[in-house]
N, C-alpha and C positions, 0 to 999 in steps of 0.2 A: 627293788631288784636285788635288793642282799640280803634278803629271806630263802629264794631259792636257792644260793650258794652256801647255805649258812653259816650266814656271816650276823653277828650278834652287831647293833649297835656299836657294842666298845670297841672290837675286834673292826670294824671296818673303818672309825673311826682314828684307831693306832694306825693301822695301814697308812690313812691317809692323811697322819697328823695333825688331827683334830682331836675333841674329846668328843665324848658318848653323849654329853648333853649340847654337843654343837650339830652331830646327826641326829638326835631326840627332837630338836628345835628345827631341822629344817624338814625334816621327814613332816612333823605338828603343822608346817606354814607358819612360824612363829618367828623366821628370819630368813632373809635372803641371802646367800651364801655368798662371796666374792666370786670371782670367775677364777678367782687362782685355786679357792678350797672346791667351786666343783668339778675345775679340769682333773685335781689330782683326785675326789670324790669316784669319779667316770674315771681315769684311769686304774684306779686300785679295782675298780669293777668290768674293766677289760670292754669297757664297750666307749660306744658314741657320747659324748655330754650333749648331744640333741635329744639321745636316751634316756637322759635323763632326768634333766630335766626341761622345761614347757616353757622357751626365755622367748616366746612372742604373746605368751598369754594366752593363746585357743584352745593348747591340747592338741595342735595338729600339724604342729612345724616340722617341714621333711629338710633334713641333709642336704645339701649339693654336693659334697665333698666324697660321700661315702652312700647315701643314695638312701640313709636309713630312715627312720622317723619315731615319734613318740608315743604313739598309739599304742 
C-alpha cells in the first residue's frame, strides 16, 4: 500500500516510528508486528489496519466497523 503513495520503506517507516528494516521485515513475512506498530503502520497510511494487514489468516477478513476488507 506505500508504493502507490510513494512512500519509500524509510520514509513510512519514520512516519510511523519504526526503522526501514522493521517495514523491510514485515513487508518479507519475516515478523509479526505488534498491534501498536500496525495501528500506527495503518494510520500513517490513512486507511483501515484490516487493510492491511490479513490478522485472521485467509486473506479475506471484512471490517464491521467501517465495512472495508483486505482484498
Amino acid at each position: 500500500m506505500r508504493k502507490p503513495l510513494g512512500l519509500s520503506q524509510h520514509r513510512l517507516g519514520k512516519r510511523s516510528g519504526v526503522t526501514r528494516i522493521t517495514i523491510n521485515r514485515i513487508e518479507t513475512e519475516n515478523t509479526v508486528p505488534t498491534l501498536k506498530v500496525a495501528n500506527d503502520i495503518a494510520n500513517t497510511l490513512g486507511v483501515c489496519i484490516y487493510q492491511v494487514f490479513d490478522l485472521d489468516g485467509t486473506g479475506r477478513y471484512k471490517c464491521l466497523n467501517c465495512n472495508c476488507d483486505n482484498n
